[in-house]
Z-matrix of the N, CA and C atoms (Angstrom, degrees):
N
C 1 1.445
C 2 1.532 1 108.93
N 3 1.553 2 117.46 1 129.05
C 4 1.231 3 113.93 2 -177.25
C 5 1.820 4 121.27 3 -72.55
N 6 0.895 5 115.54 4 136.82
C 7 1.819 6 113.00 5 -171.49
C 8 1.389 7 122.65 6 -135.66
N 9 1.344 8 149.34 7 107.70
C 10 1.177 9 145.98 8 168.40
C 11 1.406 10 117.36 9 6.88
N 12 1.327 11 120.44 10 145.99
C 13 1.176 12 104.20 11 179.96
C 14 1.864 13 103.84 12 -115.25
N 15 1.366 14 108.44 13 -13.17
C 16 1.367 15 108.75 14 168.30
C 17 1.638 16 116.00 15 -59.60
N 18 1.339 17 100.56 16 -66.09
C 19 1.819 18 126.60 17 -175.98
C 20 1.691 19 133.72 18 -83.39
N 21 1.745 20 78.88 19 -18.03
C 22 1.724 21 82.13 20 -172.19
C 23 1.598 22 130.86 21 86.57
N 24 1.066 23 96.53 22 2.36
C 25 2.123 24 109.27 23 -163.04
C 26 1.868 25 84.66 24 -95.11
N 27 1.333 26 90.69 25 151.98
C 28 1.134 27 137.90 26 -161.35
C 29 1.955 28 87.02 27 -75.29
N 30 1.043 29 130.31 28 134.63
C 31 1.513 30 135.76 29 160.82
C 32 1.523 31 112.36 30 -127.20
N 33 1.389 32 132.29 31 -163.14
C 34 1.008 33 148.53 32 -171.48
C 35 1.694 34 114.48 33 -117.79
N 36 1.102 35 112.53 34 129.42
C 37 1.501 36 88.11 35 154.08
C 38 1.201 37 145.28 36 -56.15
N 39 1.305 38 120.60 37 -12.55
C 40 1.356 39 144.09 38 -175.84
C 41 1.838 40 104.45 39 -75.90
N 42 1.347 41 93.27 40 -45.63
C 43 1.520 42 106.01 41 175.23
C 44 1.219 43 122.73 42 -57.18
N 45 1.574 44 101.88 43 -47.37
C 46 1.828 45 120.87 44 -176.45
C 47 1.534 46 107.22 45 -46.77
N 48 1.875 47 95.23 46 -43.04
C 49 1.752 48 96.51 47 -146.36
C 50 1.409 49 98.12 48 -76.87
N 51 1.312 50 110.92 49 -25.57
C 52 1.995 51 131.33 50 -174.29
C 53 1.124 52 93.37 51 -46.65
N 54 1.852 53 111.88 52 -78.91
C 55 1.574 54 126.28 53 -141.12
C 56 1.726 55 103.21 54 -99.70
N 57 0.970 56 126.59 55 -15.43
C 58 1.415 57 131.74 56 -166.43
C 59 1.713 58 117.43 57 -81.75
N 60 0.858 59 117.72 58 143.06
C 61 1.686 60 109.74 59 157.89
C 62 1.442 61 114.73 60 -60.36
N 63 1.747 62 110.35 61 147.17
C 64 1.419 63 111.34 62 -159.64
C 65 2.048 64 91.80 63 -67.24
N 66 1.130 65 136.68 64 -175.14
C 67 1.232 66 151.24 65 -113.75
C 68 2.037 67 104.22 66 -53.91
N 69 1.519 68 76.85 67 68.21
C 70 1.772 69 93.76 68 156.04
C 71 1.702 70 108.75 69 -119.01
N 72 1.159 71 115.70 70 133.31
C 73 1.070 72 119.72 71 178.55
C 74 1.590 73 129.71 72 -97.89
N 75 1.492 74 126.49 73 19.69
C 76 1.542 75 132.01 74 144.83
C 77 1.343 76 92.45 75 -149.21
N 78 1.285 77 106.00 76 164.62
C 79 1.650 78 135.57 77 -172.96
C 80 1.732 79 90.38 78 -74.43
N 81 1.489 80 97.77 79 154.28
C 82 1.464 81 113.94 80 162.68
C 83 1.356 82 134.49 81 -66.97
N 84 1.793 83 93.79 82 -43.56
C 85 1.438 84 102.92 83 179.82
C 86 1.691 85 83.20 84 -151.68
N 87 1.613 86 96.86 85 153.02
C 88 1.796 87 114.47 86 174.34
C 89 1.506 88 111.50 87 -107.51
N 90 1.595 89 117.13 88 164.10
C 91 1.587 90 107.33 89 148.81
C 92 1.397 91 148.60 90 5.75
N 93 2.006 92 72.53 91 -60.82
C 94 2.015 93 100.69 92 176.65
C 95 1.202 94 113.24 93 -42.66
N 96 1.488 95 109.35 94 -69.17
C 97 1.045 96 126.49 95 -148.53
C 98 1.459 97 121.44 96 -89.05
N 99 2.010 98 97.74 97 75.41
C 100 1.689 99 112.35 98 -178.32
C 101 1.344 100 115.93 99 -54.77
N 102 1.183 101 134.03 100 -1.21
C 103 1.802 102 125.58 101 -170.03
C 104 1.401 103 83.33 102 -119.22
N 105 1.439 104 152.70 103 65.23
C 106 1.294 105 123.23 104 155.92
C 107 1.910 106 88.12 105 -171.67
N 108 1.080 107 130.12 106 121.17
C 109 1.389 108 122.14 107 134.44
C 110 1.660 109 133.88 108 -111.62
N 111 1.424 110 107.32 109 -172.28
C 112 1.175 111 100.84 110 -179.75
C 113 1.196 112 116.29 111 -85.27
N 114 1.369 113 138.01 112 170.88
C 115 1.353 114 143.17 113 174.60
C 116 1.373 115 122.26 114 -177.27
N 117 1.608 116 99.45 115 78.57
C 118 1.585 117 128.21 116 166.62
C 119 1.586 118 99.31 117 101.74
N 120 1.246 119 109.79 118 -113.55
C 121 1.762 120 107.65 119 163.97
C 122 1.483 121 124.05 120 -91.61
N 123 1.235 122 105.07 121 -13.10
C 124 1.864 123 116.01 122 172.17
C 125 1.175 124 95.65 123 -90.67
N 126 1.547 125 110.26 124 175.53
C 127 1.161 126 148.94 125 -171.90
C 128 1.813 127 101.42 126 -151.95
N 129 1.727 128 109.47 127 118.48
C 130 0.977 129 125.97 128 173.25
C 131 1.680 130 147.26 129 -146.74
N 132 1.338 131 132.73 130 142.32
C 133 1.194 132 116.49 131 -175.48
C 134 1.918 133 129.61 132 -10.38
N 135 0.860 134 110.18 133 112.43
C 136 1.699 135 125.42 134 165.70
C 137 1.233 136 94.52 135 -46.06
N 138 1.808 137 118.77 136 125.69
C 139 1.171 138 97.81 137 -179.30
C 140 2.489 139 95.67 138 -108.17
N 141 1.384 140 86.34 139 16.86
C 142 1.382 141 78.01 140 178.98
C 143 1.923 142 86.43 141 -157.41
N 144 1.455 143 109.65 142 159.31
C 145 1.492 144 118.58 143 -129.46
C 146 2.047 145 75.85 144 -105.04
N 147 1.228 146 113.26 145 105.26
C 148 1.543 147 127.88 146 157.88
C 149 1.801 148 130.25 147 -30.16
N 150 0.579 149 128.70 148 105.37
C 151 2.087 150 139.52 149 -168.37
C 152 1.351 151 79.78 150 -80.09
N 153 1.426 152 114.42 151 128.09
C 154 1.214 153 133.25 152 142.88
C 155 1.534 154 134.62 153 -40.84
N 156 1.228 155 164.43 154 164.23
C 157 1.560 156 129.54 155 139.96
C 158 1.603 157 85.44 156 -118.74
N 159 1.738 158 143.92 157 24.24
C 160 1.199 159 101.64 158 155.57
C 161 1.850 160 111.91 159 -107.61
């Protein structure tokens, strides 16, 4: 099962294939994980605090 690699949470494959580099097999960062996005091939501090929409 594919899983974040920041947080550990459970994703989709659907998600992986979206947000991921092509043959990486879990995402960097998920939903979850409001203090961190991606940015290019890193993944790094939020530098401003993310709004939910659920």
């Amino acid at each position: 099962m594919p899983e974040c690699q920041n947080c550990g949470s459970f994703v989709s494959r659907d998600y992986v294939r979206v947000f991921a580099p092509e043959n990486v097999e879990n995402a960097r960062v998920c939903p979850h994980c409001e203090d961190m996005i991606r940015e290019g091939a890193a993944v790094r501090d939020a530098r401003s605090r993310r709004v939910s929409s659920l």
